[in-house]
C-alpha positions as CSV (number, residue, x, y, z in Angstrom):
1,X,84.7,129.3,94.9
2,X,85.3,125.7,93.8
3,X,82.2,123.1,94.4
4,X,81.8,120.3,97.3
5,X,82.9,118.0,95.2
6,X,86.2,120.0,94.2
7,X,87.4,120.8,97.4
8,X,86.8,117.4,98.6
9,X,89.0,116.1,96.0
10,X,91.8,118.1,97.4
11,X,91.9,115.9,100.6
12,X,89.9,112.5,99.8
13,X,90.7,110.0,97.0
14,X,87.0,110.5,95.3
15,X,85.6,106.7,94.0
16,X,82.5,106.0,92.2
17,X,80.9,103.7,94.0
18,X,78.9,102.2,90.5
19,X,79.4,100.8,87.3
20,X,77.5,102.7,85.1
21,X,79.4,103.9,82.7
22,X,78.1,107.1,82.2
23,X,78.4,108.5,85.8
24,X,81.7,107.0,85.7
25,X,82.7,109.2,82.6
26,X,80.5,112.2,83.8
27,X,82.3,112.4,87.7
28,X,86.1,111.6,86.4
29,X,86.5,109.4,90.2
30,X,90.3,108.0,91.0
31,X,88.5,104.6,91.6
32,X,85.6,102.6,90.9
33,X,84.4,99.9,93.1
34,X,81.9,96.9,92.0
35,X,79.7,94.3,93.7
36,X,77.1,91.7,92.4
37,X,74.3,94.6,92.8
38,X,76.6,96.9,90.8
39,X,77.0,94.5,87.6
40,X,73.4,93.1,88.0
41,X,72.2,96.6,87.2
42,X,75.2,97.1,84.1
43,X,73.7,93.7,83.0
44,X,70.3,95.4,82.7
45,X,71.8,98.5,81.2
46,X,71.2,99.1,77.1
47,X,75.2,100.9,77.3
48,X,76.4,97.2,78.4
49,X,74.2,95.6,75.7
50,X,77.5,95.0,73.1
51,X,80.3,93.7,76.1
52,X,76.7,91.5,77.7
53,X,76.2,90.0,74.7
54,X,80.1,89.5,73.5
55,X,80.8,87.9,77.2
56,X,77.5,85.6,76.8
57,X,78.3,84.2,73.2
58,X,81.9,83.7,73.8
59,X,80.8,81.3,77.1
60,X,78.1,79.7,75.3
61,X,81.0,78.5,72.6
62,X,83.2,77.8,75.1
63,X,80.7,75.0,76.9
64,X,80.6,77.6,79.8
65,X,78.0,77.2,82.2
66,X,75.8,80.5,83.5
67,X,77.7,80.5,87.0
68,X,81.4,80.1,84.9
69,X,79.6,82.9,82.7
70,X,78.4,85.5,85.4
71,X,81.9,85.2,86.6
72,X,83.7,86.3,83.5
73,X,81.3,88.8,83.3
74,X,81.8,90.4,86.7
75,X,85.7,91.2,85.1
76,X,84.3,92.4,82.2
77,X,82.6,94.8,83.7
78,X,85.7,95.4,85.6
79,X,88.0,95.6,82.4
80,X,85.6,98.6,81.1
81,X,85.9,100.6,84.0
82,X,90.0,100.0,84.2
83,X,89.5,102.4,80.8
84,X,87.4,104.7,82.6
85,X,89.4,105.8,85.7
86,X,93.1,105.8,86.8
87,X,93.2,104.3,89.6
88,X,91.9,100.6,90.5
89,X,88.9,99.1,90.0
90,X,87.3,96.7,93.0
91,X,86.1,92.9,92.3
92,X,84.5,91.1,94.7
93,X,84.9,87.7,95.9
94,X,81.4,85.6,95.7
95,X,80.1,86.3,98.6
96,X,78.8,82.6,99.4
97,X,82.9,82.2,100.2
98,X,82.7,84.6,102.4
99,X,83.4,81.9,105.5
100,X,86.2,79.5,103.5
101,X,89.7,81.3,103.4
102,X,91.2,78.2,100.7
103,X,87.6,79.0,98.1
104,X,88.1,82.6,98.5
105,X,92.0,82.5,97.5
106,X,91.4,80.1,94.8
107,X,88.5,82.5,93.7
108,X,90.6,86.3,93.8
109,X,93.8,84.3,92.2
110,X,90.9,83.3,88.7
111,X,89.7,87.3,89.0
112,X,93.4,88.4,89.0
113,X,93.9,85.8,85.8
114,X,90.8,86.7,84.2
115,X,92.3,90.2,84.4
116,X,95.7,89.5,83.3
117,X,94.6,87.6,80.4
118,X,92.8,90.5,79.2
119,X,96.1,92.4,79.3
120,X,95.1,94.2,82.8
121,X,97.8,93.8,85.2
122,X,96.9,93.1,89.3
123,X,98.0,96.7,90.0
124,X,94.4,98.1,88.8
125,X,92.9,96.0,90.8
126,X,91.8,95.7,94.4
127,X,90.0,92.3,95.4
128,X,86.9,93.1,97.4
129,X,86.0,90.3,100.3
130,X,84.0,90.2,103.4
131,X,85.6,91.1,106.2
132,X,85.0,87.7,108.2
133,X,87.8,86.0,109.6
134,X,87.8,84.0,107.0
135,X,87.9,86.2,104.6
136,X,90.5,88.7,106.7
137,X,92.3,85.2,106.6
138,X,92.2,84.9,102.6
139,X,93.4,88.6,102.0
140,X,96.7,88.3,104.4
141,X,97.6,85.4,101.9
142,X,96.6,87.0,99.0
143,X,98.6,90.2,100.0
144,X,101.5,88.7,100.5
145,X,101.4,87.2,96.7
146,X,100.9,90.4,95.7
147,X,96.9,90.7,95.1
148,X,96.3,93.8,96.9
149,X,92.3,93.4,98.8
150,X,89.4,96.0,99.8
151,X,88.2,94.2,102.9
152,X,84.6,94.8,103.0
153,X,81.3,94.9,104.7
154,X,83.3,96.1,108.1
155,X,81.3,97.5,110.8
156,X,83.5,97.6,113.7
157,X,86.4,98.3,115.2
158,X,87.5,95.0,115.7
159,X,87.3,93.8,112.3
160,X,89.4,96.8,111.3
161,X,92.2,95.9,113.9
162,X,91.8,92.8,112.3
163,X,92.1,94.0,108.6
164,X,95.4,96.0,109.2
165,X,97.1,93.2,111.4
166,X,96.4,90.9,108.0
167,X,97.9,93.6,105.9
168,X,94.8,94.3,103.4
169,X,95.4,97.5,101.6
170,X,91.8,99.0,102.1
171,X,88.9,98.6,104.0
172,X,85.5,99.8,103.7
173,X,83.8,100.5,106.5
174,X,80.2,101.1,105.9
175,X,78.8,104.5,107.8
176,X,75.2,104.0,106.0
177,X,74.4,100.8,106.9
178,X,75.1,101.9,110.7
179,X,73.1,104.7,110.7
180,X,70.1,102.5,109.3
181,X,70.8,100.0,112.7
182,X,71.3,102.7,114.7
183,X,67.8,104.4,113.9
184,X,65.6,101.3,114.1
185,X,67.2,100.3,118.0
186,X,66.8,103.8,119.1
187,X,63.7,104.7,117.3
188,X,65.2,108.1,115.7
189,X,64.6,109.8,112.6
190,X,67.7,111.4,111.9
191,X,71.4,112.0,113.7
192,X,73.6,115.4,113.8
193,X,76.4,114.7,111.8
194,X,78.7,115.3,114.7
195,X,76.5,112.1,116.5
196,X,75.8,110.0,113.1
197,X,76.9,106.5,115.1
198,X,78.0,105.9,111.0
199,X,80.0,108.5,110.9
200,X,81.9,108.1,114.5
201,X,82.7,104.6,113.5
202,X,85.0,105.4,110.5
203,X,86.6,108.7,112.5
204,X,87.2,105.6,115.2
205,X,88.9,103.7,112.9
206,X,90.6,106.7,110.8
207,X,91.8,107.7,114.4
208,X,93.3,103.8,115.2
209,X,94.7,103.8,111.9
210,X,96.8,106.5,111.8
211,X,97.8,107.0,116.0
212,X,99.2,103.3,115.4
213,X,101.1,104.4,111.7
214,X,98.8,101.6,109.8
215,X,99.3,101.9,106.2
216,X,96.1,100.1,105.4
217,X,93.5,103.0,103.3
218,X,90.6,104.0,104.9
219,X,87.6,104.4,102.6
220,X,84.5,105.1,104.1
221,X,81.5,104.1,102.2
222,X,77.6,103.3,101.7
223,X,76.5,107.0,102.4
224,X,73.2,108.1,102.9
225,X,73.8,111.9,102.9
226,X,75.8,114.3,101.9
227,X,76.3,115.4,105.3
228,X,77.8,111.9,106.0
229,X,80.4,112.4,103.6
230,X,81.2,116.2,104.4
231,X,81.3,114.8,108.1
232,X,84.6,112.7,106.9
233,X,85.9,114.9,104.9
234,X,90.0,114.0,105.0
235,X,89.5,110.6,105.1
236,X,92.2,108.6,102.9
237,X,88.9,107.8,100.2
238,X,85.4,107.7,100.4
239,X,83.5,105.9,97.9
240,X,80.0,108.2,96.8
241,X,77.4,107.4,94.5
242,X,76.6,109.2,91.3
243,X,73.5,111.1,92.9
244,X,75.3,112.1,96.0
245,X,78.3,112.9,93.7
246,X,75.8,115.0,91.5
247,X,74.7,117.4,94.8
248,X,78.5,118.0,95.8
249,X,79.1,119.0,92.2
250,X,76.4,121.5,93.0
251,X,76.9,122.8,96.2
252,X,79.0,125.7,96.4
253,X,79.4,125.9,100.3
254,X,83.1,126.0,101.9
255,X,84.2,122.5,102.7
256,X,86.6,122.0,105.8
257,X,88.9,119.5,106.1
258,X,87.4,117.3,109.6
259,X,89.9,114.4,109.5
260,X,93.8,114.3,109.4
261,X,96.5,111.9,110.4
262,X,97.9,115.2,112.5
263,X,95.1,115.2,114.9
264,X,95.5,111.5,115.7
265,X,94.4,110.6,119.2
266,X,97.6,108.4,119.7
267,X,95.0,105.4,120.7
268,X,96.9,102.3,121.8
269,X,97.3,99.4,119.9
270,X,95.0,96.7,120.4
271,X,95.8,93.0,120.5
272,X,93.7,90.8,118.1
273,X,93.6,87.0,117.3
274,X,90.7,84.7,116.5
275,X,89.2,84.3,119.8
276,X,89.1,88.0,120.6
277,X,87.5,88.6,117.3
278,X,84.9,86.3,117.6
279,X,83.8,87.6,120.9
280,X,83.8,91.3,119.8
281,X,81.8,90.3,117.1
282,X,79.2,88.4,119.2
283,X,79.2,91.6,121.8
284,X,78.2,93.9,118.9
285,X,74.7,93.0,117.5
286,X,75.0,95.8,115.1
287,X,77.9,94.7,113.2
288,X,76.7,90.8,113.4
289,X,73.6,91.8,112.2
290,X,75.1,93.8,109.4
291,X,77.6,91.6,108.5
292,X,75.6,88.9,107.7
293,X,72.9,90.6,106.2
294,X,75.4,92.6,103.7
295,X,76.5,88.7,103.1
296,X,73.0,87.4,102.1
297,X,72.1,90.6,100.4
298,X,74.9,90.3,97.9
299,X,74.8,86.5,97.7
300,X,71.1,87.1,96.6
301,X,72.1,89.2,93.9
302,X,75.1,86.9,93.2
303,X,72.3,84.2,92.4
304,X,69.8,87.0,90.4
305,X,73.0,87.5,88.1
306,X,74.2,84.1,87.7
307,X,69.7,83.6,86.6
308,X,69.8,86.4,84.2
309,X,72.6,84.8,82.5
310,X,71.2,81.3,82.5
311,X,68.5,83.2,80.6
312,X,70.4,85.3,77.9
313,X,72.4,82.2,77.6
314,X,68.9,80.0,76.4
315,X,67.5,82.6,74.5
């Protein structure tokens, strides 16, 4: 019998969600996605030493400063991986934009350059932004020039509805991050797969999606078991990190399928503007709270990056 991991492949688009080279290599994923925590830790990483040190010296000649630097970086980082894996690589947005739509275009339109002037066309990559209004704002403009987007740090339904009335190509709803929210309010230790309030928000969504024939790809992410991820098995992707990836590699259990567009609920389509948004948003604590925490979290390591840098660069 084939492993987890195998037979999960045979009805989810597998990403890595890292940068580290070497899972990357070791796990073969269709796609890798980034974020600031991700390349902070390649920064650290002896492998990156060489493309650190090549990135740093060619900014310091340039007159760049540590935040122009730490930018440049990020699609370096991005570049590597676009050799590693067939399918696209994910680059966020700084997430300090995350609430001005004009910034955040002006910022994915220099990623998509950065790329291109490394020979690596916009089809590899997917532009990863919060999925604010603002930011849900910046990818409907960005989509329609042809810069496909990974809306992330999505919690709810709402911003979903949102996401695929914009036309992003993915989302990434987070089902760990849930869970975590869920378990502190209600004081529990664990959840059933089948009752994981994680996992029932990205069937929610996967239902919407495709009862309502919405194009947009579905990747759940930020797992925090592999029962999570077996729980949405069927889902369009799910993005896994190298030790969970490691355990389904191992496990040797039959893997059923939970998740397909034929068992759609046919839910109804639901209106969505700014207002609506905005109030959905304010009647879920959970994904407020999330939302803006996700926001400071990767802001914060935004700022550790852009430091480290500032460092190499005065050494």
């Amino acid at each position: 019998m084939t492993n987890a991991l195998d037979q999960l492949r045979e009805m989810t688009v597998v990403v890595a969600d890292t940068g580290d080279v070497a899972a990357v290599k070791a796990y073969g994923p269709v796609d890798c996605t980034t974020n600031p925590s991700i390349v902070l830790a390649a920064l650290k990483d002896p492998a990156s030493e060489e493309l650190t040190v090549r990135e740093i010296e060619a900014g310091k000649k340039a007159g760049k400063s540590a935040e122009e630097v730490a930018a440049t970086l990020t699609v370096a980082v991005g570049a590597e991986l676009t050799k590693l894996v067939p399918g696209r690589v994910s680059t966020e947005v700084d997430a300090c934009l995350s609430f001005d739509t004009d910034a955040s275009v002006a910022r994915a339109r220099a990623i998509i350059a950065d790329y291109e002037a490394r020979g690596i066309g916009r089809e590899r990559i997917l532009i990863k932004l919060a999925s604010t209004w603002e930011g849900i704002r910046a990818a409907e403009i960005l989509q329609k020039e042809g810069i496909d987007c990974n809306l992330t740090l999505l919690f709810s339904l709402a911003q979903a509805v949102a996401c695929a009335d914009a036309g992003a190509f993915l989302i990434s709803p987070f089902v760990g991050r849930i869970t975590d929210w869920y378990k502190k309010a209600e004081g529990r230790d664990s959840y059933l797969p089948d009752e994981d309030p994680g996992v029932l928000s990205v069937r929610k969504i996967y239902d919407y999606y495709k009862s309502n024939g919405i194009d947009t790809v579905v990747m759940g992410a930020s797992f925090r078991s592999v029962d999570q991820i077996k729980a949405l098995a069927g889902c369009d992707n799910l993005t896994i990190a190298p030790k969970l990836l490691d355990i389904l590699a191992k496990d040797e259990a039959d893997l059923p399928r939970v998740l397909s567009p034929e068992t759609a609920s046919g839910a109804a389509p639901i209106p969505m503007d700014e207002a609506t948004f905005r109030w959905e948003m304010n009647a879920d604590p959970m994904a407020t709270e999330k939302l803006a925490e996700g926001i400071r979290n990767f802001d914060a390591d935004h700022k550790k990056l852009i430091a480290l840098v500032a460092e190499r660069m005065s050494a």
